[in-house]
N, C-alpha and C positions, 0 to 999 in steps of 0.2 A: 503469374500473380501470386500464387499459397509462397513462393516461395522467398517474394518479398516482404508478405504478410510475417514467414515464421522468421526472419531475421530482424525484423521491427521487435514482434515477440520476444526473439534470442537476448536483445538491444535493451528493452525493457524490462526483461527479467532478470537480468546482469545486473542492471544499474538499483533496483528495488532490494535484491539479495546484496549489494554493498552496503545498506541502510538496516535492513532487518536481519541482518548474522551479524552484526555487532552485539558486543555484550550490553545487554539492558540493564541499566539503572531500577532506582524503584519508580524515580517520576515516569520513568519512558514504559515501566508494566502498569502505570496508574492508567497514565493518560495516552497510551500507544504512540507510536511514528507514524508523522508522515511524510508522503513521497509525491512530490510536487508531479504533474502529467504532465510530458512535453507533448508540444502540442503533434508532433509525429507519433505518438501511439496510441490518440485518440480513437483509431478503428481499429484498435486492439483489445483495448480497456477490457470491454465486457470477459473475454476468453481468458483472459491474464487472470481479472479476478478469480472466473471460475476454476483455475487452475491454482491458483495459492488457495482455496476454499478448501478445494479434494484435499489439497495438504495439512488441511488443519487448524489453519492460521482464519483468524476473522479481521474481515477485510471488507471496509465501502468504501464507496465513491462521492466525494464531498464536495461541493461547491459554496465558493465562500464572497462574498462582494464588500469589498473593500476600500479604504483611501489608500491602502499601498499599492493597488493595481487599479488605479486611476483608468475609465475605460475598456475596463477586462473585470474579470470575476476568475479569481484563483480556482484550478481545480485539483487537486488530490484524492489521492487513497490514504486511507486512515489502518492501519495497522495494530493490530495487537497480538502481540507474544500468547499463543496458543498452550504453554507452558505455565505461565503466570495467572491466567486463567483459573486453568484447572489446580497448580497449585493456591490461588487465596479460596477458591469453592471449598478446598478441602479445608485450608485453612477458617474457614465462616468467617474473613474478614471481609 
């Protein structure tokens, strides 16, 4: 079982580091990335977070109910460049 858990993980942390190692724009350090949850690493979520958190990065889990998902409620992680951050603090913007 751990070891189809950590390839869901692997799977998901793959697919999130394609989204958040892109180079960030200013809208995307404004208003952060998100990364849609399929719905196979929902019994991952919670570790995943914890594990981008240790690294730095500030990171929740969103849910959103919409007319574009008609019968569903979108769910994401919200991301923000842990960089940009710390540099607008410095920055006092």
């Amino acid at each position: 079982m751990q070891n189809h858990e950590d390839e869901i993980i692997k799977s998901m942390m793959s697919a999130i580091n394609e989204i958040i190692k892109e180079n960030w724009d200013k809208k995307n350090d404004k208003h952060g990335r998100m990364v849609d949850i399929n719905p196979k690493w929902k019994s991952v979520v919670p570790n995943v977070i914890k594990r981008y958190r240790a690294s730095g990065w500030q990171v929740n889990k969103k849910v959103e109910i919409s007319s574009d998902y008609p019968g569903n409620c979108r769910e994401y992680l919200h991301f923000f460049n842990p960089h940009f951050v710390e540099d607008t603090m410095l920055r006092g913007n």
